[in-house]
C-alpha positions as CSV (number, residue, x, y, z in Angstrom):
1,X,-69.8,190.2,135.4
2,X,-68.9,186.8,136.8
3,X,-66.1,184.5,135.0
4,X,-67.6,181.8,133.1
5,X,-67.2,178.4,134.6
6,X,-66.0,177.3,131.7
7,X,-62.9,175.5,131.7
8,X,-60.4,174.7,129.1
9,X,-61.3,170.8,127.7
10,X,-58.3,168.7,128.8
11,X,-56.7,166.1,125.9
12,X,-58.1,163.6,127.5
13,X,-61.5,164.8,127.2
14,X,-60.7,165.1,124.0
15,X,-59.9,161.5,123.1
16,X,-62.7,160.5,125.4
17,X,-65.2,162.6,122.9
18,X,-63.8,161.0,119.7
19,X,-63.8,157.8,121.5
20,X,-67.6,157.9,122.0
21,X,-68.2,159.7,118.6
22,X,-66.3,156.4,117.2
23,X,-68.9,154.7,118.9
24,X,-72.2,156.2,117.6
25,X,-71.0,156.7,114.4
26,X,-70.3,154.1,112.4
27,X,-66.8,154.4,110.3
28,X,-66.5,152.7,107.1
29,X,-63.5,152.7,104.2
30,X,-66.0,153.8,101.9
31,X,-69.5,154.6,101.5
32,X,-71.1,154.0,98.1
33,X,-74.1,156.1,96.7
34,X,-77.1,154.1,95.0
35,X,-77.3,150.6,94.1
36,X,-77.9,150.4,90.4
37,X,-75.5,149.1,87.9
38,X,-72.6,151.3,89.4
39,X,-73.4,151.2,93.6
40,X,-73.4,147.5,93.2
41,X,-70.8,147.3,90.8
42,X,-68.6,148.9,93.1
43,X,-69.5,147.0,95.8
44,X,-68.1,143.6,93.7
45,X,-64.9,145.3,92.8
46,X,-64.2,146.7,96.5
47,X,-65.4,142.8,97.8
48,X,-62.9,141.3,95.1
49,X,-59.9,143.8,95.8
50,X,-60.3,142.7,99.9
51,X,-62.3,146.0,101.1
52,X,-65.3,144.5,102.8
53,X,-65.5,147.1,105.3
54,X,-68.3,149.3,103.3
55,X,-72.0,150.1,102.8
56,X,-73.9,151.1,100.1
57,X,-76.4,153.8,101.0
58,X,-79.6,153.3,99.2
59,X,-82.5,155.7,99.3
60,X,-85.1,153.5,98.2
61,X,-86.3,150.1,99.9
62,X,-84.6,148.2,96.5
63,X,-82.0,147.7,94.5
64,X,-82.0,148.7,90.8
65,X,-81.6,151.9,90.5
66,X,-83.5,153.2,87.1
67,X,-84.5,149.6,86.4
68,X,-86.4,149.8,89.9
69,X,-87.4,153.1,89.5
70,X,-88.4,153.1,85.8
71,X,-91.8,150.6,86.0
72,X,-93.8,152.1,83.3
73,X,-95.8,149.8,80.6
74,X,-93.1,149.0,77.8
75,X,-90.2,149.8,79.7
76,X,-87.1,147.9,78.1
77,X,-83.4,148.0,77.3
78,X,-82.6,149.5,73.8
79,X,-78.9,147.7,74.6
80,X,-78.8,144.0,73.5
81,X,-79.0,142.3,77.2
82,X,-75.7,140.1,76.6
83,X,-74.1,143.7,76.3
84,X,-75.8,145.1,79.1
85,X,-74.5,143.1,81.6
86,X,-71.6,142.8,83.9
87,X,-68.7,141.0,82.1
88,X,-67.7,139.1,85.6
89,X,-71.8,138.2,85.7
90,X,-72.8,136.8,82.4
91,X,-76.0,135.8,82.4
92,X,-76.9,132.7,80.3
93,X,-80.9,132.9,80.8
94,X,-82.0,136.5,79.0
95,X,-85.4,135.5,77.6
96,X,-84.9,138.1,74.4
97,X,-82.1,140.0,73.0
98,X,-83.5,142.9,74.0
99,X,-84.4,142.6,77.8
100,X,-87.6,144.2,79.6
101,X,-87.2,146.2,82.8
102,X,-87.9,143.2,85.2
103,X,-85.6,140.9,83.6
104,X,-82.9,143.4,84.0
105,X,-84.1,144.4,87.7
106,X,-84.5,140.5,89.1
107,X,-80.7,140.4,87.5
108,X,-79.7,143.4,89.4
109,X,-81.1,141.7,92.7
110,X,-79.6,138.4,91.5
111,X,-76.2,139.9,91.2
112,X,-76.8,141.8,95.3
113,X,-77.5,138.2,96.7
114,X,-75.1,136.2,94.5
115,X,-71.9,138.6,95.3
116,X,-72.8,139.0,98.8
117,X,-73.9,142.3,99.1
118,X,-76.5,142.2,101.5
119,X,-74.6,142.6,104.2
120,X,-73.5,145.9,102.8
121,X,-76.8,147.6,102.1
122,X,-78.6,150.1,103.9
123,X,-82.2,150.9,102.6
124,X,-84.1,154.1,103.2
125,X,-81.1,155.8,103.5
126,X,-81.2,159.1,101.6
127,X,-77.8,160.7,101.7
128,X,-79.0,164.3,102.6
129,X,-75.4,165.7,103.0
130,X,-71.5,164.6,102.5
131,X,-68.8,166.9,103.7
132,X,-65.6,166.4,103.9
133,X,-63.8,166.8,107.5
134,X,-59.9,167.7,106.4
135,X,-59.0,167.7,109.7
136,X,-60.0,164.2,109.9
137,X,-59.5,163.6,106.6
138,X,-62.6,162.0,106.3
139,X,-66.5,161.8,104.4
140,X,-69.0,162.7,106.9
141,X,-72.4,161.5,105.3
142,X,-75.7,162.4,106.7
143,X,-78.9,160.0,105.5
144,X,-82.2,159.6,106.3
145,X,-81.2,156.6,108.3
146,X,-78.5,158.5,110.1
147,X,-74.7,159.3,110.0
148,X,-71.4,157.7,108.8
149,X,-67.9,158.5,108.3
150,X,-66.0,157.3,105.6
151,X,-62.3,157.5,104.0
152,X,-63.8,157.4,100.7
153,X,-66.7,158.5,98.7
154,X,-68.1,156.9,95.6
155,X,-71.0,158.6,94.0
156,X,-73.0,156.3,91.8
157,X,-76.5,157.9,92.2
158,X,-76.6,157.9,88.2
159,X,-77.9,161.0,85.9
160,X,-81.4,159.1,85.4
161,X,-82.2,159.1,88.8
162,X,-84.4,162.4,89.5
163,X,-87.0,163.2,87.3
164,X,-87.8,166.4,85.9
165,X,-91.2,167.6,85.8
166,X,-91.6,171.4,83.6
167,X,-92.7,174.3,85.9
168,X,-95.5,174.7,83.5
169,X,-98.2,177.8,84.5
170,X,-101.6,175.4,86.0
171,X,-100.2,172.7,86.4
172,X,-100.3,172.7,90.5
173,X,-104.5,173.2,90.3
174,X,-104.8,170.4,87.4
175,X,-107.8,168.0,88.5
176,X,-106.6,165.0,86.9
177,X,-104.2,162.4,87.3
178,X,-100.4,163.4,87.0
179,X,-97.3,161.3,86.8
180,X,-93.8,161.3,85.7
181,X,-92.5,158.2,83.6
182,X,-90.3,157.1,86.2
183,X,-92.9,157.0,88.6
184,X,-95.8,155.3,87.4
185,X,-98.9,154.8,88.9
186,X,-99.9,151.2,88.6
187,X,-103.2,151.7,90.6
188,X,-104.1,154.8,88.0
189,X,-106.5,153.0,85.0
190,X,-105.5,154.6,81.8
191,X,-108.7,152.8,80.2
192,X,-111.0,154.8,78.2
193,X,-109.2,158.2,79.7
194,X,-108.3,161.2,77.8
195,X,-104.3,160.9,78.0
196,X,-101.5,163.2,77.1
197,X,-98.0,162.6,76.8
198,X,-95.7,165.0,76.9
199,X,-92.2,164.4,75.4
200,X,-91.6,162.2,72.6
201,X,-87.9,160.4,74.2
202,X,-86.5,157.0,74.9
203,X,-89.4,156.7,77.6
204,X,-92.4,157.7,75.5
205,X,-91.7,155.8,72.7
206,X,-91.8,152.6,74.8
207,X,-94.9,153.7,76.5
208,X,-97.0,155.3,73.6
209,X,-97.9,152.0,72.1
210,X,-98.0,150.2,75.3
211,X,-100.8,152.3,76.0
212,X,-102.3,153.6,73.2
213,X,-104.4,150.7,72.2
214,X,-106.5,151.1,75.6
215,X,-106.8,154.8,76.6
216,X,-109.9,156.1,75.0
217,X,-107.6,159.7,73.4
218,X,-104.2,159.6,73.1
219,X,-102.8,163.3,72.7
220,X,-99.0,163.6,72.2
221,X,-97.3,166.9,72.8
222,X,-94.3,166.8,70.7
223,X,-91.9,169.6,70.8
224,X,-88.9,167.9,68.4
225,X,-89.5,164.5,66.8
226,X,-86.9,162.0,67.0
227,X,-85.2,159.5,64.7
228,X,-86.8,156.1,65.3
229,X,-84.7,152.9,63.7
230,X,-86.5,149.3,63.5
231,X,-85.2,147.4,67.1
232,X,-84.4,144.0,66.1
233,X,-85.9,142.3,68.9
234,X,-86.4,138.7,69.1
235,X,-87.1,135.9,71.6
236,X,-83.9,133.9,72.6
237,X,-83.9,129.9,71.9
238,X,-84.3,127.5,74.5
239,X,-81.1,125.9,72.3
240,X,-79.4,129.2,72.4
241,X,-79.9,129.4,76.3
242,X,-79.0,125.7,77.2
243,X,-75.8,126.3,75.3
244,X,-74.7,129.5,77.1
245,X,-75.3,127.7,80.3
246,X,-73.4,124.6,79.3
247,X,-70.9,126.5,77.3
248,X,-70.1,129.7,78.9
249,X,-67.4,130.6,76.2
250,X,-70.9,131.0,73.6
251,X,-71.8,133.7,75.8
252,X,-68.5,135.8,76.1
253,X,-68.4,135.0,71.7
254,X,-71.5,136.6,71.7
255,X,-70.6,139.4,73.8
256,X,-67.5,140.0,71.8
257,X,-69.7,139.9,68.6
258,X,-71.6,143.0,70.4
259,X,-69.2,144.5,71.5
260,X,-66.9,144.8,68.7
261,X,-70.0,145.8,66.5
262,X,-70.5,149.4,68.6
263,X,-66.7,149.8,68.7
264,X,-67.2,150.0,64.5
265,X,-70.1,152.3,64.8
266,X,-67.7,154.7,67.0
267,X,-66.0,156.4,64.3
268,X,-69.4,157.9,62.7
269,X,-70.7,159.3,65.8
270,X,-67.6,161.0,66.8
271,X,-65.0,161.7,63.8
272,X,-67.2,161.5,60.2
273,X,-70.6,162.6,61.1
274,X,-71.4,161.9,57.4
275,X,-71.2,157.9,57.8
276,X,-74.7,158.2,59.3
277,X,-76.3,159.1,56.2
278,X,-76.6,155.6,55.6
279,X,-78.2,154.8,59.2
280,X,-80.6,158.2,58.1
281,X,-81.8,156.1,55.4
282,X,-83.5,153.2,56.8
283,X,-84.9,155.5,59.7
284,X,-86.8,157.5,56.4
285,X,-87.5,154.3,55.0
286,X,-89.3,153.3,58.5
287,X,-90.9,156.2,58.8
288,X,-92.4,156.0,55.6
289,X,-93.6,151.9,56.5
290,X,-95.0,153.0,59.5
291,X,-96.6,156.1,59.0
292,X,-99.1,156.1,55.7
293,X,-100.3,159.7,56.1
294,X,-97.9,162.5,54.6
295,X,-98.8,165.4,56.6
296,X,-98.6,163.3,59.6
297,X,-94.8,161.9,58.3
298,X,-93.8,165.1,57.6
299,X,-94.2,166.5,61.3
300,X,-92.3,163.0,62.5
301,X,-89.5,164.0,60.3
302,X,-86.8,165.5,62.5
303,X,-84.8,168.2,60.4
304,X,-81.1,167.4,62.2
305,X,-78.7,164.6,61.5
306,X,-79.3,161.1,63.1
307,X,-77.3,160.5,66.1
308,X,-77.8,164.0,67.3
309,X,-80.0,163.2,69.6
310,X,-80.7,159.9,70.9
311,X,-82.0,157.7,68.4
312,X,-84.4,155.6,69.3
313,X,-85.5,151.4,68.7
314,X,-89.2,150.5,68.5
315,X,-91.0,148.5,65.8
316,X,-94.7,149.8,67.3
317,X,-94.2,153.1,67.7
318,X,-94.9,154.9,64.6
319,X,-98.0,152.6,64.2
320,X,-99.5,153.9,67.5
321,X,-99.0,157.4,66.6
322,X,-100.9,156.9,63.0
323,X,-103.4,155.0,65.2
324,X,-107.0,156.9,64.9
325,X,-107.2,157.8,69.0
326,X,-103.9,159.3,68.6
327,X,-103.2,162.9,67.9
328,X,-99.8,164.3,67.7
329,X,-99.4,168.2,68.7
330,X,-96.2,169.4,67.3
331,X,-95.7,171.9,70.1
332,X,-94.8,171.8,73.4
333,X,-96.7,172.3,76.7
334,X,-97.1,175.6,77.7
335,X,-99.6,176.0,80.1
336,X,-102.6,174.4,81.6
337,X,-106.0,175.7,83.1
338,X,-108.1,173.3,84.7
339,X,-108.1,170.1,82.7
340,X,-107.4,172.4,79.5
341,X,-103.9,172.1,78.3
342,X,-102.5,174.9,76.2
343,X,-99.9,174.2,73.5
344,X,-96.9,176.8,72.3
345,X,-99.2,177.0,69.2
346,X,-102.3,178.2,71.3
347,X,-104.1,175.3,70.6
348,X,-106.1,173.6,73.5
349,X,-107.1,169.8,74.5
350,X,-109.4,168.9,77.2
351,X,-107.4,165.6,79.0
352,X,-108.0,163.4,81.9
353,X,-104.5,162.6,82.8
354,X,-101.0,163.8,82.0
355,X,-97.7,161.2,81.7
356,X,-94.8,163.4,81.7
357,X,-91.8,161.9,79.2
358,X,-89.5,164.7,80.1
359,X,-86.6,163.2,80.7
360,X,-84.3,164.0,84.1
361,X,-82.2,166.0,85.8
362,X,-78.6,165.1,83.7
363,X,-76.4,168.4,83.7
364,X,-77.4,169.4,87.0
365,X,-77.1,166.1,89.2
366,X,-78.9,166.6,92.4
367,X,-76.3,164.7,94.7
368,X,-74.4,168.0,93.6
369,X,-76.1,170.4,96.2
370,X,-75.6,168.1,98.8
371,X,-71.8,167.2,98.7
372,X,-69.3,169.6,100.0
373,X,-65.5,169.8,99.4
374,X,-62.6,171.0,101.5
375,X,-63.2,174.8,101.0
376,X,-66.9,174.0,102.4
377,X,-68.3,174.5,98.9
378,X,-70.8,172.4,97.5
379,X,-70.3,170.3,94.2
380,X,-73.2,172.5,92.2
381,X,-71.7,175.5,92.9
382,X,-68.1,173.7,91.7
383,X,-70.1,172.9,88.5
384,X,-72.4,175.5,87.9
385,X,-70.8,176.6,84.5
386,X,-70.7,173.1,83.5
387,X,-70.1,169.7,84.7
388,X,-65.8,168.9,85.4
389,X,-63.8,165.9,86.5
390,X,-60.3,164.5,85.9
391,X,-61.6,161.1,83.5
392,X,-65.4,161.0,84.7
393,X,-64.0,160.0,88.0
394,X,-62.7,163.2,90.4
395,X,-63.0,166.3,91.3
396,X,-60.3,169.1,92.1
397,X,-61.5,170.7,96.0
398,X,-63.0,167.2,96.7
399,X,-60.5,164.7,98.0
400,X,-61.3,160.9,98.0
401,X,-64.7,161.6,95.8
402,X,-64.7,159.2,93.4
403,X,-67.8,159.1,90.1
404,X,-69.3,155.8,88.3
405,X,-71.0,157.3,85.7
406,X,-69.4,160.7,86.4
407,X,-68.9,163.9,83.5
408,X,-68.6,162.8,80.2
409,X,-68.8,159.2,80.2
410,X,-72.2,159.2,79.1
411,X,-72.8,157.0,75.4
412,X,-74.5,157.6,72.5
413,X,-74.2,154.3,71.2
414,X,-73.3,151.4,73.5
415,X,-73.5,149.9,76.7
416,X,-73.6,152.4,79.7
417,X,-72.1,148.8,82.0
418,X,-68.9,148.9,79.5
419,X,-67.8,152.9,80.8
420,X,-69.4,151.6,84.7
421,X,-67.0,148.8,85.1
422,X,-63.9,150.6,83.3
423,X,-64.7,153.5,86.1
424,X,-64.7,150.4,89.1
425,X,-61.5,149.4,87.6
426,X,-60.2,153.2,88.1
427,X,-61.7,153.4,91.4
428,X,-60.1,150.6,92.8
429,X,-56.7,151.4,91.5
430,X,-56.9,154.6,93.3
431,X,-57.8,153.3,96.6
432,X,-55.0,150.4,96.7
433,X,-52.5,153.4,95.4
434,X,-53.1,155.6,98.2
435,X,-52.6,152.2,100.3
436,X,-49.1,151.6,98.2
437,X,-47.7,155.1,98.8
438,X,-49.5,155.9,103.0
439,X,-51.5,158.6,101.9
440,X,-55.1,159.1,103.5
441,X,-56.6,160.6,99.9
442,X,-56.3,162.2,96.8
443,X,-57.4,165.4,94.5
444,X,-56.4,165.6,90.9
445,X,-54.4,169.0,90.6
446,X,-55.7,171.6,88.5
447,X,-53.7,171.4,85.4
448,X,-54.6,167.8,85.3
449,X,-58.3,168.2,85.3
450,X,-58.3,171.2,82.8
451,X,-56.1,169.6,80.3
452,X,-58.5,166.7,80.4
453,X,-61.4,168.7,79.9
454,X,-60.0,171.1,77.2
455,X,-59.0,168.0,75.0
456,X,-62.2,166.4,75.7
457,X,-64.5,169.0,74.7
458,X,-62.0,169.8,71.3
459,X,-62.8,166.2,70.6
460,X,-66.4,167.2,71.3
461,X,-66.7,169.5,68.3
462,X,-66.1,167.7,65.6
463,X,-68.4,164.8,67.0
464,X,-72.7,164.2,65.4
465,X,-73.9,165.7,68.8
466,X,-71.9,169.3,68.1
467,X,-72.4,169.5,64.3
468,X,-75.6,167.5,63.7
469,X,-77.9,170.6,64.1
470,X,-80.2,169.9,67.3
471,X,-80.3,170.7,71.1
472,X,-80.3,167.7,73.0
473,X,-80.1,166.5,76.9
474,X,-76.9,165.8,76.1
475,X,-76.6,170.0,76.4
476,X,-76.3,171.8,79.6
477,X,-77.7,175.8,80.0
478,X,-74.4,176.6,78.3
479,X,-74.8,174.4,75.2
480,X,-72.0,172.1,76.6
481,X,-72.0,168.3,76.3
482,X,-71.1,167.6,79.4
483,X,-72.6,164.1,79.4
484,X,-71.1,162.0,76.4
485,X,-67.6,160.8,76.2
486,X,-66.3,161.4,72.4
487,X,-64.6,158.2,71.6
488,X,-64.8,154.6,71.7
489,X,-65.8,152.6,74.9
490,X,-62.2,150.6,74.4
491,X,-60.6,154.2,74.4
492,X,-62.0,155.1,77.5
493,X,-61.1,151.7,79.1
494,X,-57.6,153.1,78.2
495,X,-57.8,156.0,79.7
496,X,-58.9,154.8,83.4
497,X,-56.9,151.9,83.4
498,X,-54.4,152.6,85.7
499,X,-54.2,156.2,88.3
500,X,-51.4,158.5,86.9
501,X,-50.0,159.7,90.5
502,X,-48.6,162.5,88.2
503,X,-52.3,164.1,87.6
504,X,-52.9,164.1,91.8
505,X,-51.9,166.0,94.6
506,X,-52.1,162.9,97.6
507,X,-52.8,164.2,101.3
508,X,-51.6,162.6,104.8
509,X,-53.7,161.7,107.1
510,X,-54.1,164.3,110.0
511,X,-52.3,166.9,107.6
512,X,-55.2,169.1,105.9
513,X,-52.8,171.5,104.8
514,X,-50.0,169.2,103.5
515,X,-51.4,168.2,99.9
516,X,-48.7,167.1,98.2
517,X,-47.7,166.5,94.6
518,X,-47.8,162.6,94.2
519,X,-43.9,163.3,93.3
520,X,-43.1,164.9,96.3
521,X,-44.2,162.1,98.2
522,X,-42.7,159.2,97.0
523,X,-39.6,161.2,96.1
């Protein structure tokens, strides 16, 4: 056999190879996932800190994240908008105190162009895979829209960002119309149809009387009724407007007033259970206002303590299910054959389209099969007995990975921007530390993120979601809350206010095997 040809590549050749590589693929200090509340969020923070040199990868056309995404008839905020807001972007113009979905997504756009993050956006751009490159030490991220390198990674793709649709038995062969809630279609007419909604959530609540009052059948698959308190929604004053755009210190007062409200309400969610008996109360008593018939009440009635699950805000909805074109099925979907859907109870209906109210994919993030750490596995396989980071933000075995809206910092009863903006303030504290000390990135060490996770989830049990007697989203295959953080939105702000170099092993750049105690470096 001949000798192969092939010669030994020179170090030249090899500087000439990265040198064009450099070239066709754009490096950036750090890439950003999604631009909802937390992609764009970031991308403030990194402008104010002095890192400009970013993109945030978006897969849609939009910004807006759920509030693009999330279209359907009814769709609001259950959080009072001068909450639900960025506290560097006040906004002095909310129409109502509870905002709609295109109030909240024209702000979200209004916030891209008036921060100057244009620049930074890259649409259609469906991260299909992120690995990390050691030897480089570096993010390689693969889109729809092609590749990037980056130093750092921030994940803010969100837990409400995939739907999930049940793998029911039929469903592929139904005739009619099918949609999820998060991806309504407009050009569908619900008028006169025979409609079923399956789930009775955050979503359907909102949508069932938006809709009810044209379809010509309303059938409502319910498999566990929810608590349902009266949303004290009202227009906002011309008066009140003009003065929290002439006074902006009216609109951080009000803010505060918010803010400081949910921080009282804390203690009952997470410590003494029991203090919702009281909340419990006027749900029973709205209930009873809203729903005349007794048999009907009764299966409306959850049998678990309020707060368990997500407790819902709507003044219409209990109306609209008493309404005379609405049935309520208290089963769930179990199968469907033709236009024939089949209840858990054997009972059948004969529909014409199907809105799915089923919620997303929370405990089992998506993004998760598609990043991969140093050891070359991916973040679902990291996670697949549950959901792990060091404070909601990283991730042993993925260095320079960085979460808004990560493991447990989900709420039960406040404003999601309050945990986004505490995570920015974490994020860029880590990045101008590894600056400060010459390191290229960061992994928390093990002890660090187990000791977190062992106090957080003994914090969990005594909290309404454990002990209040229902199985929630909150819940992932193992019966672990994975989502919620137990404890006060101030407390949390605490805990991610500054990077403990003490919980992170820091690694040089060019130096994949030389992860280093944070001590041993600046020793």
């Amino acid at each position: 056999m001949a000798a192969s040809s092939k010669r030994p590549r020179s170090g030249a050749s090899e500087v000439a190879d990265a040198r064009a590589e450099q070239e066709t693929v754009p490096h950036v200090r750090v890439a950003v996932i999604g631009s909802g509340f937390g992609g764009l969020g970031a991308g403030v923070r990194l402008r104010r800190a002095g890192i400009t040199d970013f993109v945030i990868l978006e897969r849609a056309d939009s910004v807006g994240g759920t509030w693009r995404d999330n279209s359907y008839p009814g769709c609001a905020c259950d959080v009072p908008s001068h909450l639900y807001s960025f506290s560097f972007a006040p906004n002095p113009d909310w129409p109502r105190s509870f905002s709609g979905q295109p109030d909240i997504r024209a702000y979200l756009e209004k916030v891209a162009t008036v921060f100057g993050l244009r620049p930074h956006l890259r649409f259609n751009a469906e991260v299909l895979e992120a690995r990390w490159e050691g030897e480089q030490t570096r993010w390689r991220i693969t889109t729809s829209a092609g590749e990037w390198t980056a130093d750092a990674l921030v994940s803010a793709a969100g837990p409400l960002a995939d739907p999930q649709i049940p793998d029911l038995p039929g469903l592929s062969s139904f005739p009619g119309k099918v949609f999820h809630s998060s991806r309504w279609d407009h050009d569908y007419d619900l008028a006169g149809k025979r409609v079923a909604m399956v789930g009775t959530g955050a979503s359907a609540a909102q949508i069932i009387p938006a809709i009810q009052p044209e379809v010509g059948k309303l059938t409502v698959f319910q498999r566990t009724p929810a608590w349902v308190l009266p949303r004290r929604d009202r227009e906002i004053t011309q008066l009140e407007r003009w003065l929290h755009g002439r006074v902006p210190a009216t609109t951080k007062i009000r803010r505060g007033a918010l803010f400081a409200l949910r921080e009282l309400q804390v203690d009952a969610f997470v410590r003494h259970p029991k203090l919702l008996r009281a909340v419990q109360q006027v749900a029973e008593r709205h209930i009873a206002q809203g729903v005349p018939d007794p048999e009907l009440r009764a299966r409306l009635t959850p049998d678990y303590r309020i707060g368990c699950k997500r407790i819902l805000l709507s003044n219409t909805y209990y109306p609209a299910l008493a309404a005379a074109n609405t049935e309520v099925v208290s089963s769930g979907l179990r199968e469907l054959r033709g236009s024939t859907l089949v209840a858990a109870d054997g009972s059948e209906r004969e529909v014409d389209a199907i809105v799915f109210g089923t919620g997303f994919h929370t405990t089992d993030m998506p993004i998760g099969a598609r990043v991969f750490g140093a050891d070359g596995r991916s973040l679902a396989e990291e996670w697949k007995d549950g959901m792990e980071a060091l404070r909601g933000s990283t991730v042993r075995g993925f260095p320079n990975l960085f979460f808004v809206i990560g493991p447990n910092t989900g709420l039960g009863n406040s404003s999601m921007i309050l945990m986004i903006e505490s995570q920015l303030n974490y994020l860029i504290d880590a990045l101008t530390t590894l600056d400060s000390v010459g390191a290229a990135a960061m992994q928390p060490t093990e002890r660090a993120q187990r000791r977190w996770n062992l106090e957080l989830q003994h914090r969990m049990d005594r909290t309404v979601w454990t002990t209040g007697g229902c199985v929630s989203w909150y819940l992932d295959s193992n019966g672990k809350n994975t989502l919620l953080w137990p404890g006060s939105t101030t407390s949390f702000r605490r805990a991610t206010r500054k990077v403990d170099l003490g919980e992170y092993e820091l690694i040089l750049r060019g130096a994949p095997t030389a992860a280093r105690t944070a001590q041993e470096v600046t020793a």
